[in-house]
C-alpha positions in Angstrom: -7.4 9.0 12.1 -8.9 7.7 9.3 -11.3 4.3 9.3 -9.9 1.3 7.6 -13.2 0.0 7.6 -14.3 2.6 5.5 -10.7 4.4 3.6 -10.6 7.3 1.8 -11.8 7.2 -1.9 -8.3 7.8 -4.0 -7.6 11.8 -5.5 -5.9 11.7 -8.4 -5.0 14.6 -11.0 -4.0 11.9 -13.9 -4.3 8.5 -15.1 -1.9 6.2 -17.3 -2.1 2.8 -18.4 -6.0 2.6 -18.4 -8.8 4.7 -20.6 -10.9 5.4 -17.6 -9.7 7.1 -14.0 -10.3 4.1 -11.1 -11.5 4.4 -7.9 -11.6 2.1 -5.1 -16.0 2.2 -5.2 -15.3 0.5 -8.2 -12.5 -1.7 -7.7 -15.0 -3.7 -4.9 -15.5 -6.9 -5.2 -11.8 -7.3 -6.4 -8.3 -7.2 -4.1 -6.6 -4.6 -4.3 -3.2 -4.0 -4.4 -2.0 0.0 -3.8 2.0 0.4 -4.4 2.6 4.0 -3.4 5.8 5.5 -4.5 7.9 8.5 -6.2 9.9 8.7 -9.2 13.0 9.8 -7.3 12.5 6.7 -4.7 15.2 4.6 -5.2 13.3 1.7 -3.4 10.4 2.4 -5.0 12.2 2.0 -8.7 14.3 -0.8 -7.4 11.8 -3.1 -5.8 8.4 -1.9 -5.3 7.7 -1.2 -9.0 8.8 -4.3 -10.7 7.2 -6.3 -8.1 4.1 -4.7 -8.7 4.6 -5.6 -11.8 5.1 -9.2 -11.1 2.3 -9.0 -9.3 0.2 -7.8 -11.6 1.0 -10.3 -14.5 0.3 -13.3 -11.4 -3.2 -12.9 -10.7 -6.0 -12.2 -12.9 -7.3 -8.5 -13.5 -10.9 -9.5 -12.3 -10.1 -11.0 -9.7 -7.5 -8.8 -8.2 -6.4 -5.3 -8.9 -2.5 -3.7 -9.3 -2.5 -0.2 -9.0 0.2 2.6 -8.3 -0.3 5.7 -7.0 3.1 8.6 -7.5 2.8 10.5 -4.2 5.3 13.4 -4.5 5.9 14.9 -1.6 9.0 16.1 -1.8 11.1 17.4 -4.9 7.4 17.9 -6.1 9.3 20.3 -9.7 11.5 17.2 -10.8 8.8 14.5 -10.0 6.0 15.9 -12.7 3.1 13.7 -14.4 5.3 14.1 -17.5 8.6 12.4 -15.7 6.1 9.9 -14.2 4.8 9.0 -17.7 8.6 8.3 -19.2 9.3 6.4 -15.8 6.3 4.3 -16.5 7.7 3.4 -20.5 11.4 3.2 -19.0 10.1 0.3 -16.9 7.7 -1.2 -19.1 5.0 -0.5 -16.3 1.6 -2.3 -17.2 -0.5 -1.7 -14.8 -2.6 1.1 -14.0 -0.6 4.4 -12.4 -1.9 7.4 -11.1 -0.9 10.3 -9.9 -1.8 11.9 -6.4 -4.0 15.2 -6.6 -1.0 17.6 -5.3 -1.8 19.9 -2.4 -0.4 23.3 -2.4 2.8 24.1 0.5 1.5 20.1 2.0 1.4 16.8 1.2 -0.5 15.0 -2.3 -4.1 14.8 -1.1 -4.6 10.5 -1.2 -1.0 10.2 0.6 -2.2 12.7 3.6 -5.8 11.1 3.9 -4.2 7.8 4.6 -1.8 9.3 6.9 1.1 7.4 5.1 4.7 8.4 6.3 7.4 7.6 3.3 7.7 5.6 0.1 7.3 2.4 -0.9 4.0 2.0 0.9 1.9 -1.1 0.3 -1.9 -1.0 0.7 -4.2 -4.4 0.5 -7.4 -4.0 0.6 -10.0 -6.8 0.6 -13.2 -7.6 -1.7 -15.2 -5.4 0.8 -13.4 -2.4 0.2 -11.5 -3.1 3.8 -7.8 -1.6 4.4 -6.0 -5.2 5.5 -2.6 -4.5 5.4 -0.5 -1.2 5.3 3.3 -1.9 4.7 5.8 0.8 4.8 9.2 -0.4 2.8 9.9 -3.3 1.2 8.2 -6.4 1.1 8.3 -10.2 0.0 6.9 -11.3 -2.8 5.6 -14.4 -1.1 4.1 -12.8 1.8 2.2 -10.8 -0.4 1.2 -13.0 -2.7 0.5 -15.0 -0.2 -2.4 -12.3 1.8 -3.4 -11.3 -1.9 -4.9 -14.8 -2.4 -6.3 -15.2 1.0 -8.3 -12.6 0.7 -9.2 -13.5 -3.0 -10.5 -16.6 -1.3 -12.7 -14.5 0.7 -16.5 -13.6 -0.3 -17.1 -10.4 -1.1 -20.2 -11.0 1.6 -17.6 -12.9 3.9 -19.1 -12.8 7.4 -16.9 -11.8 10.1 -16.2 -15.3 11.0 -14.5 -15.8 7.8 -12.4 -13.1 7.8 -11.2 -14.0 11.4 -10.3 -17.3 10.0 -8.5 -15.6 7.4 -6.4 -13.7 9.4 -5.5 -16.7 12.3 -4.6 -18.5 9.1 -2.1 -15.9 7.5 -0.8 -15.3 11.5 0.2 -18.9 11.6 1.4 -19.8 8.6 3.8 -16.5 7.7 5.9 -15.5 9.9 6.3 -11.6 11.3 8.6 -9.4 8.6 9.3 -7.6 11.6 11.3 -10.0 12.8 13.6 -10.5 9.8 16.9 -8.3 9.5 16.0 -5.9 6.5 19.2 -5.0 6.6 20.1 -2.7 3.6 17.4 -4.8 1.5 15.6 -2.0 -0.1 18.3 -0.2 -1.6 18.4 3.0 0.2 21.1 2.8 2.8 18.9 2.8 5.9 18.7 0.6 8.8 15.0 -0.8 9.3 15.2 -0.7 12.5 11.8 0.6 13.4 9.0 -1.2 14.3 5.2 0.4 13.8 2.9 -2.1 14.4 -0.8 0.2 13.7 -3.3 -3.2 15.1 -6.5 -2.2 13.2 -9.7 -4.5 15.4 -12.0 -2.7 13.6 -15.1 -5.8 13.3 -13.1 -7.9 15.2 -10.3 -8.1 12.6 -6.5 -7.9 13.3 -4.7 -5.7 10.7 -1.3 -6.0 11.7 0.3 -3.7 9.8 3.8 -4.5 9.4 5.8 -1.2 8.7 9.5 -0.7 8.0 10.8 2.8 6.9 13.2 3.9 4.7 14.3 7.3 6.0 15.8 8.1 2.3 12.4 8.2 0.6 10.3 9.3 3.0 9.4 12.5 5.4 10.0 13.0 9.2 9.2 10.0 10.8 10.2 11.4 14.0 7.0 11.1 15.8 6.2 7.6 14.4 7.6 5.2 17.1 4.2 4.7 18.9 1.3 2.5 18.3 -1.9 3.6 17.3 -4.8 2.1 17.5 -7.0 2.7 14.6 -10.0 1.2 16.1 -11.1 3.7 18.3 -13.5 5.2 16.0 -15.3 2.0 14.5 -18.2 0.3 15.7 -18.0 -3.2 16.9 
């Protein structure tokens, strides 16, 4: 299990909508915003994108970064950087988009590091470089929006303390998304009906991560309805 403390640095075989590849080393300093999704996701074209999007055009590029990441993992021959690329112009995708370094017979390379489980998957990460949040499915605008400037309100040398207050802050004033009926919300036909709540206490802070799957864009999530705690390997 990975550390959210310290994630995995992105893989990527190809880059659009910027002149230079990105990488999360350099992205510090700013929030980060990771949309992970596939062409052939009809969540992922539906909502995830065009909020990203949204997203993207709210906040300022040096203060907060928008980034996608096309993890195929499944209809790998129809989902190609080249179909990627006219899905980005169909869209009128702005922000930067790349795609995951594939892995031969398993899963893209970034998607299996972070031990993700389906598409749309929202990552935050903080000024630090810190995984906060890890959201599986759709999500609101305003609660993102919401964490995104939170943390953009945080230091990039924010003491523990801060980061605590942060987080008691966001607990009280948003209420759980895992609590809300998704219903059929994210256009794929699937009742969100499981709850995988992955508590992160890694330096003392608590990354709920609020994940809802959508069984039609993702893999087997047949082993998923446990809770794992991804502090064990971080020192407090």
């Amino acid at each position: 299990m990975f550390n959210p403390e310290e994630p995995p640095e992105l893989e990527t075989s190809r880059w659009f909508n910027t002149e230079k590849p990105m990488s999360l080393e350099r992205m510090k300093g700013r929030v980060v915003m990771l949309t992970v999704f596939q062409a052939l996701c009809p969540a992922s074209l539906k909502h995830s994108l065009p909020q990203s999007e949204r997203i993207s055009q709210a906040f300022t590029g040096a203060e907060v970064a928008v980034v996608g990441l096309h993890s195929a993992f499944e209809n790998q021959d129809k989902q190609t950087p080249g179909a990627v690329e006219a899905l980005i112009k169909e869209q009128g995708l702005t922000f930067p988009i790349a795609f995951d370094k594939p892995n031969v017979k398993k899963m893209p390379r970034t998607f299996a590091a972070y031990e993700l489980q389906g598409t749309p998957t929202v990552l935050l990460f903080d000024r630090q470089g810190r995984l906060r949040r890890h959201y599986l499915g759709q999500v609101d605008d305003i609660r993102l929006g919401a964490e995104i400037m939170a943390f953009a309100l945080e230091a990039r040398t924010a003491p523990r303390e801060t980061s605590l207050a942060i987080e008691r802050g966001l607990a009280m004033a948003l209420a759980d998304p895992r609590g809300h009926d998704h219903g059929d919300g994210c256009g794929c036909g699937h009742d969100h009906g499981h709850d995988h709540g992955h508590a992160h206490h890694h330096h003392g802070h608590s990354h709920d991560h609020g994940h809802v799957h959508d069984e039609n864009c993702g893999h087997d999530h047949s082993h998923d309805d446990q809770q794992h705690d991804a502090g064990a390997k971080a020192k407090v």
